[in-house]
C-alpha positions, 0 to 999 in steps of 0.5 A: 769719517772723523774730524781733525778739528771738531770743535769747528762744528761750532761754525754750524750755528751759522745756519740756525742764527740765520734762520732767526736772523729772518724770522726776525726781520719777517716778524718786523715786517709785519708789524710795520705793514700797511693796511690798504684798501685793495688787497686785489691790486697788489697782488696784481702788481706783484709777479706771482711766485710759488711756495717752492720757488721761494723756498728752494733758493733759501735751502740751497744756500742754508745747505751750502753754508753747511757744507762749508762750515763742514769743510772748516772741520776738517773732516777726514775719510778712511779710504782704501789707497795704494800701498807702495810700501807694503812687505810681501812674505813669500813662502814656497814649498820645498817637499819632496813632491815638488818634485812631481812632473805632472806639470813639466819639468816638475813641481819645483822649476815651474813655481820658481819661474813663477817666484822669480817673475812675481819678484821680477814684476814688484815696483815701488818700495814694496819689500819682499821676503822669502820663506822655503819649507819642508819639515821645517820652514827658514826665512831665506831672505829677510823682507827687501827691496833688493831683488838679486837675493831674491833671485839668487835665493829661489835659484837654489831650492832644494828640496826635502822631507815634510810640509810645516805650512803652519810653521812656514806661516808663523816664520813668515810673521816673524819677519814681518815683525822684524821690519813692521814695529806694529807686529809683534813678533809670535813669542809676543802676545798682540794687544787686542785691536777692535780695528778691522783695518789689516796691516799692508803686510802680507804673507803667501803660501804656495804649497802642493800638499798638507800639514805633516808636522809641526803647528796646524796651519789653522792655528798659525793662522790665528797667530797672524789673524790677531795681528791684522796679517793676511795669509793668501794661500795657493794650492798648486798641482794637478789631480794626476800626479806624474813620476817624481823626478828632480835634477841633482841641484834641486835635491839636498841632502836629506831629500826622499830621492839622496839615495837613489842616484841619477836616474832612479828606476829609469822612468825619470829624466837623464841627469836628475833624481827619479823616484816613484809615481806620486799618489793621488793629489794631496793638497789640504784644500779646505785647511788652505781655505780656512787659513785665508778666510780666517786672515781676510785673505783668498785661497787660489787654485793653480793646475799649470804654469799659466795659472800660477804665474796669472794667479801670482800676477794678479795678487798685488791687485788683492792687498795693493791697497791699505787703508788711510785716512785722508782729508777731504775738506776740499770735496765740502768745499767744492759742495758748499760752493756749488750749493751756495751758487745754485741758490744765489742764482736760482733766486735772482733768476726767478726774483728778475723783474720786467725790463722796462725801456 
């Protein structure tokens, strides 16, 4: 918590001014009491009350001129609110076994169903970007809140040879850097930051492999950690590859399967680009781990469509929200008026007298 004006602390000598204001007037008191000869009558006279019954009145209010004077500062929270401006940086995986049909039609069309749902579901200011990589990564579309070249965009994935996750991450913050002044871009060293708020951008990787070239994903994750970036990584696929089969628009020109022609070996479907039976499940679970972990982020497991669309569904609800400071003078108020009321009213409930008629 912090203080917008925190030389109004001063207001809190109210309380002990107060407190010598009626230690004062007791004092006073006594010096000007009057001896009689029958202790035992006045007492008898008096209602009886209790020590705490004569305390507790007294606390109450002294607590609520604190809380008031409190309010006078200005005191403000960090608290965790919703972002409705936030970039969203998402980077597909385009590798030739995106091609692979043990989720049906293949690898590719379902995971760009998905895209175009999460693009599709955004609201508010959010801008998103999009990244495809293979052996290397390109930023398709620059961070937008325009959706249709979004859309358009994930319409025409192809794919091709390699997986650069590392180098899909660091394209990714350098888009960021282009719309957030407070990121500086990979060419640029951050200044260090003792801060542990992250930035409300944030970058996702949806991949079905492993690192093959360029920088580890690991130390790409280093480079987006130093700048309070969170990577969200999920790993989509199932243990049983299938044939690898793509449609001819799914395919560019330095893919694994440009050679083979329409059809492959005859396992594949009719129109598309058939290829061998993928190997056993490749996807670097623990270097995915590691990338969110060390970024703050999480790292997801999707065997089908239904998972990946609900993975991606629910991920706004993981960096929605982002870290602000907001005054909350009204809340000391709120607490120093109840406080001061209680004990105003305690002491003349307790202090009322006989009704006399």
């Amino acid at each position: 918590m912090s203080l917008s004006w925190p030389w109004a602390l001063l207001a809190l000598l109210v309380v002990p001014l107060l407190l010598a204001v009626r230690w004062l007037l007791n004092r006073r008191r006594k010096r000007t009491a009057v001896t009689v000869s029958s202790v035992a009558l006045i007492r008898a006279a008096i209602p009886g009350r209790t020590a705490w019954r004569r305390r507790v009145p007294v606390w109450l209010f002294l607590a609520g001129l604190l809380a008031l004077a409190g309010a006078v500062t200005r005191p403000q929270a960090s608290v965790a609110v919703p972002s409705n401006n936030t970039t969203i940086l998402l980077a597909i995986d385009v590798s030739g076994s995106m091609c692979n049909t043990d989720i049906a039609p293949n690898r590719l069309a379902v995971a760009a169903d998905a895209a175009r749902e999460f693009v599709e579901a955004q609201e508010g200011e959010t801008k998103i970007g999009l990244v495809a990589f293979s052996g290397i990564a390109g930023l398709l579309v620059p961070p937008t809140t325009d959706k249709q070249p979004l859309l358009d965009a994930i319409a025409t994935l192809k794919t091709a040879r390699g997986t650069a996750i590392g180098q899909a991450i660091l394209t990714s913050v350098d888009a960021i850097a282009e719309t957030n002044p407070d990121v500086p871009a990979t060419g640029a060293s951050p200044e260090p930051s003792t801060s542990e708020d992250y930035q409300a951008d944030t970058i996702v990787v949806l991949t079905d492999g492993s690192n093959t070239t360029g920088v580890d994903p690991v130390t790409a994750a280093q480079e987006a950690a130093a700048r309070r970036l969170r990577v969200y990584t999920i790993g989509f696929g199932t243990t049983d590859p299938q044939q690898l089969v793509c449609t001819a628009d799914q395919v560019s020109g330095d893919s694994p399967f440009g050679g083979q022609g329409f059809g492959g070996n005859g396992n594949g479907f009719g129109g598309g680009f058939g290829g061998s039976r993928g190997g056993a499940r490749e996807i670097d679970e623990d270097a995915l781990t590691q990338v969110a972990d060390l970024t703050g982020g999480r790292y997801f497991q999707a065997e089908d469509a239904e998972q990946l669309t609900g993975v991606l569904a629910d991920l706004p609800s993981e960096f929605g929200l982002t870290k602000q400071n907001v005054e909350i003078s009204a809340w000391f108020m709120l607490a120093g008026f109840l406080l001061v009321s209680s004990g105003i009213g305690l002491s003349l409930w307790w202090n009322r007298g006989p009704v006399r008629r």
